[in-house]
C-alpha positions in Angstrom: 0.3 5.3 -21.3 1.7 8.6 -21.1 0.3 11.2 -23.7 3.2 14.0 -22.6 0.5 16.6 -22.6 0.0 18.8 -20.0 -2.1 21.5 -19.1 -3.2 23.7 -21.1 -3.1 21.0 -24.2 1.0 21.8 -24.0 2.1 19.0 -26.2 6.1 19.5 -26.0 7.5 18.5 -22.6 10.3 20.7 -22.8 7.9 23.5 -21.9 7.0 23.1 -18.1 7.6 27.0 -17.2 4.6 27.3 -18.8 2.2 24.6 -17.6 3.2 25.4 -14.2 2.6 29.5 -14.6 -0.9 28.3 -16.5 -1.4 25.9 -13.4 -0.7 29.2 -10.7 -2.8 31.3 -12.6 -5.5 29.2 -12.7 -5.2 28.7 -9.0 -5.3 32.0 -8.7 -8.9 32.8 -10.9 -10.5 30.2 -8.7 -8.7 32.0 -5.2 -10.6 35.6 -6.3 -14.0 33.5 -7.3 -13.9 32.0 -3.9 -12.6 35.0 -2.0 -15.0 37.5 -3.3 -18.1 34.9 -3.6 -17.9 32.2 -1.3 -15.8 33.5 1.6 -18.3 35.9 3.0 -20.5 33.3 4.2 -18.6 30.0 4.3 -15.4 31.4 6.3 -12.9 29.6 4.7 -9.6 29.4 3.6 -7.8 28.5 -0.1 -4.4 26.8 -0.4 -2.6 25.1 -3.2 -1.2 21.3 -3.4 1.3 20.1 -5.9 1.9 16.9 -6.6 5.6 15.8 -6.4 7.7 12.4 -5.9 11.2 12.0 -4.8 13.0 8.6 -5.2 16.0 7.5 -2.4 18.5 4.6 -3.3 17.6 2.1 -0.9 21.4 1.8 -0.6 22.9 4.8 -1.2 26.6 3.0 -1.5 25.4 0.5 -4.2 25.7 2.0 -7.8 22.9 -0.1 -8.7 20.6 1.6 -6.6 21.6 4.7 -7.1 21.0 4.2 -11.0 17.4 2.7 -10.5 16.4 6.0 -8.1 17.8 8.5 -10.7 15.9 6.6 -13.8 13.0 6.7 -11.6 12.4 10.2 -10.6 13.4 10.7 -14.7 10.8 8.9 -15.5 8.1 10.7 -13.0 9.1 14.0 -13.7 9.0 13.4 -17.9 5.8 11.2 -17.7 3.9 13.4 -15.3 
């Protein structure tokens, strides 16, 4: 069950712009915490991962599967 809410409580789905600049600066709080606290003495290194999916027709000639591939990367991206 999707609840369409996404970080930070962002209820209306037309509104990723701004989970997505919440989500970078939020990755970017926790890059200063670890680079001025951590760093020193563990020696590491901070990157970011974002989820994503992409869906391919498994025949790209059949209309049928080109339909199904289309619904389904509409229905990731809205449900994610």
């Amino acid at each position: 069950m999707a609840l369409k809410e996404h970080a930070p409580g962002i209820k209306d789905t037309d509104k990723p712009y701004q989970c997505a600049h919440t989500i970078i600066k939020s990755h970017a709080k926790a890059y200063h915490v670890y680079n001025s606290t951590y760093k020193p003495s563990q020696e590491g290194v901070v990157g970011i991962t974002l989820d994503t999916a992409w869906f391919e027709p498994a025949n790209p000639n059949s209309t049928l599967d080109v339909t199904a591939s289309e619904r389904a990367l509409q229905f990731y991206v809205r449900n994610f």
